[in-house]
Steps between C-alpha positions, in 0.01 A plus 500: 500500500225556735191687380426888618205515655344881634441525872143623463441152256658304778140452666398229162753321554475147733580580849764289508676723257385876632742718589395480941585124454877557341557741840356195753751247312787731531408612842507125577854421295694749654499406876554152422857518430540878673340390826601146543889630436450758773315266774808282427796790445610561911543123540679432180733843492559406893519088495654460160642873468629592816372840458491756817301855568735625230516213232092554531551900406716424200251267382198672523703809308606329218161353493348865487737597233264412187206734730701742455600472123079439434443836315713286270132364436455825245784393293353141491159576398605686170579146352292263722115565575464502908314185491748283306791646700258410890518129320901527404564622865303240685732238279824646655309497810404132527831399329721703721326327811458194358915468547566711777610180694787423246701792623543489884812712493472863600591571157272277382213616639520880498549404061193287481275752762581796258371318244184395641473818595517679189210231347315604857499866493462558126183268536386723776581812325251412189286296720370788648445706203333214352252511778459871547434449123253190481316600773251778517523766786180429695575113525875533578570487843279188516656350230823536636376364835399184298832480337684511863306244598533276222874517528498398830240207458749343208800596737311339799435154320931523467591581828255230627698268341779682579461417893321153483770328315812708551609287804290167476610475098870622568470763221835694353498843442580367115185320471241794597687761345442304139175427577367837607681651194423271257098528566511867442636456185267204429220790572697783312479232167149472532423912483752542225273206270162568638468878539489748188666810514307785698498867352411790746299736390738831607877464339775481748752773481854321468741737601602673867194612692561705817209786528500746843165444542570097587745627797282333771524203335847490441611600887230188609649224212851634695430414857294197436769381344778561772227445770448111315883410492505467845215274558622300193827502607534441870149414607514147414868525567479540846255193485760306447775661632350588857263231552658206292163466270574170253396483119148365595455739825594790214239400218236418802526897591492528118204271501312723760545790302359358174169398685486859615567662169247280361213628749592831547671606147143537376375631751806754501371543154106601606642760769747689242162533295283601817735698679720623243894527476611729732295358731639156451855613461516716848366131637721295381792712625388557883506114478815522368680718711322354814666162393812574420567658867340154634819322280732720688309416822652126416847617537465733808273319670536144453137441319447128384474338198101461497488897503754525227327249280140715567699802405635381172133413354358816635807657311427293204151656515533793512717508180214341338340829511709643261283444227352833597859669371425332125102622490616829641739560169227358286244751604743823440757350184463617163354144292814493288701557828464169672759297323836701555375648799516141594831481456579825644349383843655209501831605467441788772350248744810318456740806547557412869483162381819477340759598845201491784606097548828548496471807712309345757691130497747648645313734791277150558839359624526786764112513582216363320248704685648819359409375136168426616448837658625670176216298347266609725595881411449450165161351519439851667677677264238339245228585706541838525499564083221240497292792650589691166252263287222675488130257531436481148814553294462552146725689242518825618459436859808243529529669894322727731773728414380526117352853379164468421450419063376798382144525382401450185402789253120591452 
């Protein structure tokens, strides 16, 4: 059994061992089997899947299911400390990915993406307490900025790969599938032996948390998750779909995003800190909304592929911003709060998740630039309660609607 160490004792320790280092390795372990099995997913569900606007919808609901069920977390963490259960998850993770290619039938592969989806969003779920744990307040949003970037440097060095040797090497869907998987469990076995056991200095409450005062909070976790389904979902669909895009054209645009995350994401990281959340959130949705109408603009007026690749990394972005949502909830939550709040948001930024695919498989059928627009009206939606946080939110002040604390005594 690995030793307990206290957070605040974490700083003797090697740095190889601290508790930052244990977030860089995960934030590396995940996208290695998550985002090499979605660069790949349109080709495969499409080439060896015959999947249409509708097949896609299905799949992307089933694989939002376990979001959903993530308050589930709560239950989890009365047996299993976060940190052992961000390791279990990360195992289902690589494993589930690791055989995705084994089961090409629709069947198949809406049994093997729940399951890969359960290790992925359950890691998420503590993955974020974890770090709005570990890491203090006034070193956060640069942190996380670090951590994006990280991610995408270990996901670039794949997708490289990826396009340099998916045609000229004649590589099967099989073969990368085990081989992303496989090294993030490789990665996963090497926190489990090296790292001790962290202990936070504020115990997590493990039951239910929903407090009115978190409201803001809750209506933003909502629409960024129904405003992200449709980029996930038919974004790099319609890459494929509309302009033919093969495995390697797909990871390229992948690619291209990677080498932005990793020069902007801390960067991203520095303005949060400078500019402050609301600030950064009302950005990130103009851009948003202002891209989602330029999707549409593909379908009514005939825009080309080069505009519709530019769009998708500005999209990709922009979502990179939403760091500021996590530092935002660290600066008004309750300590003890984080970890089942956690879970709440999770599971209410995958509300829509659950029938918004499905929904909007089958209205993509009629007219893709009506899902887009819809989109585009949420990111609006999102900006307008962005304008609630107020420029330094702390507990008490959650939105510029608050009352005032009162003062204290004399």
């Amino acid at each position: 059994m690995a030793r307990i160490v206290p957070l605040e004792d974490a700083r003797t320790l090697p740095f190889w061992q601290r508790p930052v280092t244990l977030l860089f390795l995960m934030a590396i372990a995940m996208p290695l089997s998550f985002s090499t099995w979605s660069a790949l997913l349109n080709n495969f569900v499409i080439e060896v899947g015959d999947f249409d606007g509708s097949d896609i919808g299905w799949l992307h609901t089933v694989r939002e299911i376990p979001g959903f069920l993530a308050v589930g977390v709560i239950v989890v963490i009365m047996f299993m400390r976060e940190q052992v259960l961000a390791m279990v998850a990360l195992l289902m993770l690589g494993a589930a990915t690791a055989v995705t290619a084994w089961f090409p039938s629709m069947g198949g592969i809406l049994t093997i993406t729940m399951l890969s989806s359960i290790g992925f969003h359950y890691y998420e779920t503590v993955n974020q307490s974890l770090q709005l744990q570990w890491l203090p307040k006034n070193r956060a949003p640069q942190v996380l900025g670090q951590l994006v970037a990280a991610a995408s440097a270990a996901t670039l060095v794949a997708y490289v790969l990826i396009v340099m040797t998916w045609e000229s090497l004649d590589l099967s869907y099989n073969f990368v599938y085990l081989a992303s998987g496989g090294l993030t469990i490789v990665i996963v076995a090497y926190c489990i032996l090296a790292f001790p056991q962290f202990e936070a200095p504020n115990p997590q409450v493990k039951k239910f948390v929903l407090r009115r005062r978190y409201w803001l909070y809750y209506l933003l976790q909502f629409m960024a998750g129904a405003r992200r389904q449709i980029f996930v979902v038919f974004a790099g669909f319609m890459m494929v779909e509309r302009f033919g895009f093969d495995v390697h054209e797909v990871t390229a645009l992948y690619l291209i995003n990677l080498i932005a995350n990793m020069i902007f994401a801390p960067l991203m990281g520095h303005a949060v800190h400078r500019f402050g959340e609301r600030n950064a959130l009302v950005f990130e949705y103009v851009g948003l909304a202002a891209v989602f109408l330029a999707y549409g603009g593909i379908y009514w007026f005939g825009w080309g592929v080069v505009l519709a690749a530019v769009l998708y990394v500005l999209d990709h972005l922009f979502f990179a911003l939403a760091l500021a949502l996590k530092t935002y909830f660290q600066k008004i939550a309750d300590p003890g709060d984080i970890a089942p709040t956690a879970a709440v948001a999770f599971t209410i930024n995958h509300i829509a998740a659950v029938f918004l695919p499905a929904l909007l498989g089958y209205l993509w059928l009629q007219s893709p630039q009506l899902v887009f627009l819809m989109a585009s009206g949420m990111a609006l939606t999102s900006l307008g309660l962005a304008l609630l946080i107020p420029r330094h939110p702390e507990p008490g002040r959650e939105t510029v609607l608050s009352r005032p604390l009162p003062a204290p005594a004399e």
